[in-house]
C-alpha positions in Angstrom: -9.1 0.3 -4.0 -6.6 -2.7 -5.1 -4.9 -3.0 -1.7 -8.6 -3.5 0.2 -9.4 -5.8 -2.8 -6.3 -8.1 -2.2 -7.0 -7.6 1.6 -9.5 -10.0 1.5 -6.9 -12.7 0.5 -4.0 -12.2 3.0 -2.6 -15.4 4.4 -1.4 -13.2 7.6 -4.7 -12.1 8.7 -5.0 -12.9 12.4 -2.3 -15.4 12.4 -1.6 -16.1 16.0 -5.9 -16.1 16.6 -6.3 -19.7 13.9 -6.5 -22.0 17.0 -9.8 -20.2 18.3 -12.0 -21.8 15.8 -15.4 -20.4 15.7 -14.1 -17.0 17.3 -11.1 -16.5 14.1 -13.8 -17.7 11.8 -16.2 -14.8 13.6 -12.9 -12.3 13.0 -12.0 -12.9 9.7 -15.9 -12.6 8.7 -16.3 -9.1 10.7 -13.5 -8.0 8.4 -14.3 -9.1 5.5 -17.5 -7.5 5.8 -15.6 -4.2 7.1 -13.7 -4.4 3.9 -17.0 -4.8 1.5 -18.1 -1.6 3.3 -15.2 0.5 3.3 -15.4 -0.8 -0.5 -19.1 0.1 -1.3 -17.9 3.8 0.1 -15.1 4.4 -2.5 -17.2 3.3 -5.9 -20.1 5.0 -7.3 -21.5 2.2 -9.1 -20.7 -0.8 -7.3 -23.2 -3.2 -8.2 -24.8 -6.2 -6.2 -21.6 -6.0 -4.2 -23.1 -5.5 -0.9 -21.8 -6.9 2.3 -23.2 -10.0 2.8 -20.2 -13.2 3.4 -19.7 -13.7 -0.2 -18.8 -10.3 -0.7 -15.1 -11.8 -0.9 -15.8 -12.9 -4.5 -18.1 -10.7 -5.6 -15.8 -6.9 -4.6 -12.8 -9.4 -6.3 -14.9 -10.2 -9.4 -16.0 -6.7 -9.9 -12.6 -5.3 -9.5 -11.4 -7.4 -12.0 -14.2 -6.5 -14.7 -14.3 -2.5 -13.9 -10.5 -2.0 -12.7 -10.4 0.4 -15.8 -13.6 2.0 -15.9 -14.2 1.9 -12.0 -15.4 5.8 -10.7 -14.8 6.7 -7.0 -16.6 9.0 -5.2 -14.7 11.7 -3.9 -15.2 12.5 -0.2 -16.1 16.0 1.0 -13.4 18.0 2.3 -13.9 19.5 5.6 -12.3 22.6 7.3 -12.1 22.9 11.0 -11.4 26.7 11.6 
């Protein structure tokens, strides 16, 4: 859960795409939004998190608030025999 919070900040994210403009800005916004969703998968109660373009702040501001108290859903195990 922390290391997709923090993803949402790193300074390496498509480094050698910044001189696209509007096509890195359409990037980083896909995954961001790719993050808020992998996000809103992991928590039970996740709030008005969402995954609308401000769900940088809002995923960072929850984490912060319910990093101790935070319940993840546990995904069904599957066997293939």
């Amino acid at each position: 859960m922390e290391a997709l919070v923090n993803a949402f900040d790193s300074p390496n994210i498509l480094e050698e795409r910044k001189s696209y403009g509007r096509l890195y800005r359409k990037e980083v916004d896909e995954r961001e939004r790719d993050l808020a969703s992998a996000l809103k998968k992991m928590v039970k109660s996740y709030s008005e998190t969402g995954t609308t373009l401000d769900s940088k702040k809002k995923w960072t501001d929850w984490w912060a608030t319910h990093k101790d108290t935070a319940q993840f859903i546990t995904p069904p195990v599957h066997t293939y025999e």
